[in-house]
VMD Tcl script that draws the C-alpha trace (Angstrom):
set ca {
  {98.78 115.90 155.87}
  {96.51 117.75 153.57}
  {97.19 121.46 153.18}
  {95.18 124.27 154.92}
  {93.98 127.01 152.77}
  {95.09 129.78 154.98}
  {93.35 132.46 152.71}
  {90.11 131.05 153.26}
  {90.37 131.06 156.69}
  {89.96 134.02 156.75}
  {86.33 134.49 155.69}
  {83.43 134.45 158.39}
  {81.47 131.25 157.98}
  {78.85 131.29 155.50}
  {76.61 129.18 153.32}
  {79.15 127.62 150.78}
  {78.11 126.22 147.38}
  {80.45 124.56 145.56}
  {79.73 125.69 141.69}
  {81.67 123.28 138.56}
  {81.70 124.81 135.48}
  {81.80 128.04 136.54}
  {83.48 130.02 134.39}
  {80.50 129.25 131.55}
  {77.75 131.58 131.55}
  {75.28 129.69 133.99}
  {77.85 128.49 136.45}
  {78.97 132.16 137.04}
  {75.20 133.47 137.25}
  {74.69 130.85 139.54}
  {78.22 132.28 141.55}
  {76.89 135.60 140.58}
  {73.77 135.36 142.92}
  {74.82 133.23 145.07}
  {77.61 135.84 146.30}
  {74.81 138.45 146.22}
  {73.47 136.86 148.88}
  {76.57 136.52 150.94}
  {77.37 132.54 150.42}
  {80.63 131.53 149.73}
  {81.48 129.61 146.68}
  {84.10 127.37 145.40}
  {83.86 128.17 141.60}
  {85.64 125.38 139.46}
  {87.11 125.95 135.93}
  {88.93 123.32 133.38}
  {90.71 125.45 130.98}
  {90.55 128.83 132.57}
  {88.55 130.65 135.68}
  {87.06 133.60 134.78}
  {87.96 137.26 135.19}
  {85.37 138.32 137.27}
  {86.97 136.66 140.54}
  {84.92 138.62 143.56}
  {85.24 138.46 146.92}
  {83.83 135.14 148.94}
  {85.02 133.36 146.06}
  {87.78 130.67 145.60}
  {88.61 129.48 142.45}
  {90.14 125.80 141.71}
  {90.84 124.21 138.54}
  {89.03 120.66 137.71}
  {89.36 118.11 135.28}
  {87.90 115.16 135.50}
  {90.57 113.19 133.81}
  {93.28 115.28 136.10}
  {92.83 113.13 139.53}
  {95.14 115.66 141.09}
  {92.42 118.40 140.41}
  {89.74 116.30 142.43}
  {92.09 115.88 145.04}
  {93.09 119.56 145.37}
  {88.88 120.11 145.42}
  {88.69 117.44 147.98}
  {90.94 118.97 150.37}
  {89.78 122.55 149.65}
  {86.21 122.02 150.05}
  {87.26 119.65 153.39}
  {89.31 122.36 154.61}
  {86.93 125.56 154.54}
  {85.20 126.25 157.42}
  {82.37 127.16 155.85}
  {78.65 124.64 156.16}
  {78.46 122.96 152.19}
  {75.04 123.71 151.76}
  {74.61 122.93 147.78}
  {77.02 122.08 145.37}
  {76.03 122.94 141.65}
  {76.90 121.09 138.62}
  {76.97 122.97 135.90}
  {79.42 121.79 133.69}
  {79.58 120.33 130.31}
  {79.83 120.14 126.71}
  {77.62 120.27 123.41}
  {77.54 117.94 119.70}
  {78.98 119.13 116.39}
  {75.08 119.10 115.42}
  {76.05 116.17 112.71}
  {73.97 112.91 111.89}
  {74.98 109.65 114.27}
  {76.07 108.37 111.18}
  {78.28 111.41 110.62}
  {79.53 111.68 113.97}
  {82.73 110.16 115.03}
  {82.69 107.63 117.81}
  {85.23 110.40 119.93}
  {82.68 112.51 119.86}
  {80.43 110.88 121.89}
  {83.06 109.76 124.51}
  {84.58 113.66 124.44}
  {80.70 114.67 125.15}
  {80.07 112.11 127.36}
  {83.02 112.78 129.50}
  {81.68 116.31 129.70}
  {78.82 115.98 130.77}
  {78.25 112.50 132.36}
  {82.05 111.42 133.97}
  {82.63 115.08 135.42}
  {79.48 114.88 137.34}
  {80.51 111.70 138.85}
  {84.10 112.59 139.36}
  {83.42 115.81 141.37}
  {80.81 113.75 143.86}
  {83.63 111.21 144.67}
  {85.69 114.11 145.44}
  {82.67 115.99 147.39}
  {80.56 113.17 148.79}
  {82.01 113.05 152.21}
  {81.77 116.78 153.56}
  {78.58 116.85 151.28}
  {77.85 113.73 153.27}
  {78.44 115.70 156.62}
  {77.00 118.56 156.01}
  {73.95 116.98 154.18}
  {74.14 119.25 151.26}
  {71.32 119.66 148.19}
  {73.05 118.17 144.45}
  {71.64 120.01 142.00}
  {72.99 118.93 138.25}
  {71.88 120.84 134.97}
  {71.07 118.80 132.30}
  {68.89 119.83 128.86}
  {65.60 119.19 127.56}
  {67.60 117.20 124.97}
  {67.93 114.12 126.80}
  {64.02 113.41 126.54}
  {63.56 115.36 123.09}
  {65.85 113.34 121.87}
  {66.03 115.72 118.45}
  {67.64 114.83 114.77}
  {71.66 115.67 114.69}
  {72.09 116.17 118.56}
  {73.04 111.89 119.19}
  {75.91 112.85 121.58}
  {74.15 115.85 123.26}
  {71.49 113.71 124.15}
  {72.75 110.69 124.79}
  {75.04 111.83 128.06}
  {71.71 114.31 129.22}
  {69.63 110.77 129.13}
  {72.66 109.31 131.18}
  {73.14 111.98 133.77}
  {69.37 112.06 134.59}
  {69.95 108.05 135.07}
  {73.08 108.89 137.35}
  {71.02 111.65 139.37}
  {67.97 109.71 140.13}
  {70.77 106.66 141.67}
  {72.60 108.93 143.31}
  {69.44 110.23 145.34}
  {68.69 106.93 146.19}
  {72.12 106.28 147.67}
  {73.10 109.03 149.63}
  {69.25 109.33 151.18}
  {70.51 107.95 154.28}
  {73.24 110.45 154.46}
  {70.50 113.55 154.21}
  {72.09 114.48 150.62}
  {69.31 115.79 148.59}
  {70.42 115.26 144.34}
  {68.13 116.65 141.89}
  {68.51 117.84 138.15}
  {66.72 120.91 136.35}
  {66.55 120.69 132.69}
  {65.98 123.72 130.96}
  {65.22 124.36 127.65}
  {67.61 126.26 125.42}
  {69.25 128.87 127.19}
  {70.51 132.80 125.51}
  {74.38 132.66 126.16}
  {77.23 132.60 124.00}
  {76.93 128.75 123.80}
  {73.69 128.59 122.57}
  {74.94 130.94 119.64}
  {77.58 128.78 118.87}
  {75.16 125.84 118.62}
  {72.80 127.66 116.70}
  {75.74 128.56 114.24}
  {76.39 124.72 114.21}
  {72.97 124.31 113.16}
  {72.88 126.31 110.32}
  {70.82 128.99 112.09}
  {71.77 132.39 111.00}
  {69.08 134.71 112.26}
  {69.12 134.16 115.76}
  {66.11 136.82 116.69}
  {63.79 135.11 114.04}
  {64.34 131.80 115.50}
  {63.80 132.72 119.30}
  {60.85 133.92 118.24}
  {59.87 130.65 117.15}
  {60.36 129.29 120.32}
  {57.28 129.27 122.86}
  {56.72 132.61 124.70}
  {58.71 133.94 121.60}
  {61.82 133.65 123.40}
  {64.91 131.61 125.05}
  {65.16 130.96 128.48}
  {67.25 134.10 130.47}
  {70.19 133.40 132.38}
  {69.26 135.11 135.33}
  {66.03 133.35 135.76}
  {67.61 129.65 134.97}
  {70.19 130.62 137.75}
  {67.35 131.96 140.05}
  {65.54 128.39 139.67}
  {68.34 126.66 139.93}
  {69.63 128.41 143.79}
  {65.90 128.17 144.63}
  {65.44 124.28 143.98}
  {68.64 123.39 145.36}
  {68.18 125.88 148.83}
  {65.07 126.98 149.25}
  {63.18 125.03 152.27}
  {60.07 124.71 150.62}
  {61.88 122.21 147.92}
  {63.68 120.35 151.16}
  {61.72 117.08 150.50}
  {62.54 116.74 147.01}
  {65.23 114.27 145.49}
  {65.64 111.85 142.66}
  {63.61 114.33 140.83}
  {64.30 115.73 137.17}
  {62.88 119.06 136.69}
  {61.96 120.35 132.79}
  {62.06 123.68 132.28}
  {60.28 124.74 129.32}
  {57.31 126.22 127.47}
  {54.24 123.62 126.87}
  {54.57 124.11 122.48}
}
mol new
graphics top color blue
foreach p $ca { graphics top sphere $p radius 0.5 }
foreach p [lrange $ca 0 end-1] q [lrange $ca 1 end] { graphics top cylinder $p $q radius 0.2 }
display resetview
């Protein structure tokens, strides 16, 4: 037998999102609101969860190349009494900004992993209460993996690949009323997108956001806001198999 999680028991059912990659700075915007608004979320981490750990919250560690991990989420999430109404997938990893040439083959399976295997390996340990509950799958991928820009080969190689795994995925779980859908926004202001900048040589990060279009990065908040609305809100109920771009016409 599987084991009950006692401690969530004891919750009132509520909306429940399941939320990967949490602990970076989207996934726990995304947790941020969503608590806000009185859901319940299972926030997954890899290396650590983060401090903020609210109320309505449960955190569980997942790896995608630690089986164990999906198992413990598949049981968890099974468990809860809670309805799965959206699961968010928000996890992944950048490039070393380098030249294809320059880049070593690990790279790309290290990135790809990150970004492209995770995805998959949390739906095989979600599909079937995602499945019963006919939850929305909403993953968030980059601009990248149509811009396809110099020095970024890894980056936007697994972004192509996980819109190619979204769009199948909607097409196979249609009959079991799972929505999946992917958002891709343009670059983001969070600590990651200061580490990539670094990695690309930038070194006036104010100057270069306002080279961007609208003279600025995308905000957390609002990339988390679009992100609960397209995956919840009933006026996007009919979408699926859809990749959303968000970004500034330049």
């Amino acid at each position: 037998m599987r084991p009950i999680d006692v401690e969530a028991l004891r919750y009132p059912r509520k909306p429940m999102a399941v939320v990967t990659g949490a602990s970076g700075a989207l996934g726990a915007e995304i947790t941020r609101q969503l608590l806000k608004r009185d859901w319940f979320v299972v926030a997954t981490y890899r290396s650590r969860p983060s401090e903020d750990q609210r109320q309505g919250t449960l955190w569980e560690r997942f790896d995608a190349g630690d089986p164990e991990t999906a198992t413990r989420l598949k049981w968890v999430t099974e468990d809860l009494p809670h309805h799965l109404q959206a699961v968010f997938c928000c996890a992944g990893a950048p490039s070393s900004k380098k030249p294809v040439a320059d880049t070593d083959p690990d790279e790309f399976a290290r990135v790809y992993e990150a970004n492209v295997i995770t995805f998959a390996a949390a739906w095989r340990a979600l599909a079937a209460r995602a499945r019963f509950d006919g939850s929305s799958v909403l993953a968030i991928g980059s601009d990248a993996g149509r811009a396809a820009r110099p020095n970024n080969g890894p980056y936007t190689a697994a972004k192509a690949a996980l819109e190619a795994l979204v769009i199948t995925l909607a097409k196979e779980e249609a009959r079991h009323r799972v929505r999946v859908n992917l958002l891709a926004p343009s670059l983001i202001d969070s600590p990651l997108a200061h580490e990539v900048m670094a990695l690309k040589g930038v070194t006036d990060p104010v100057s270069y956001f306002d080279g961007l279009p609208w003279n600025r990065a995308l905000e957390l908040e609002e990339v988390a806001t679009a992100c609960i609305d397209l995956a919840t809100a009933p006026q996007w109920r009919y979408a699926s198999g859809q990749v959303y771009p968000l970004l500034a016409a330049s």
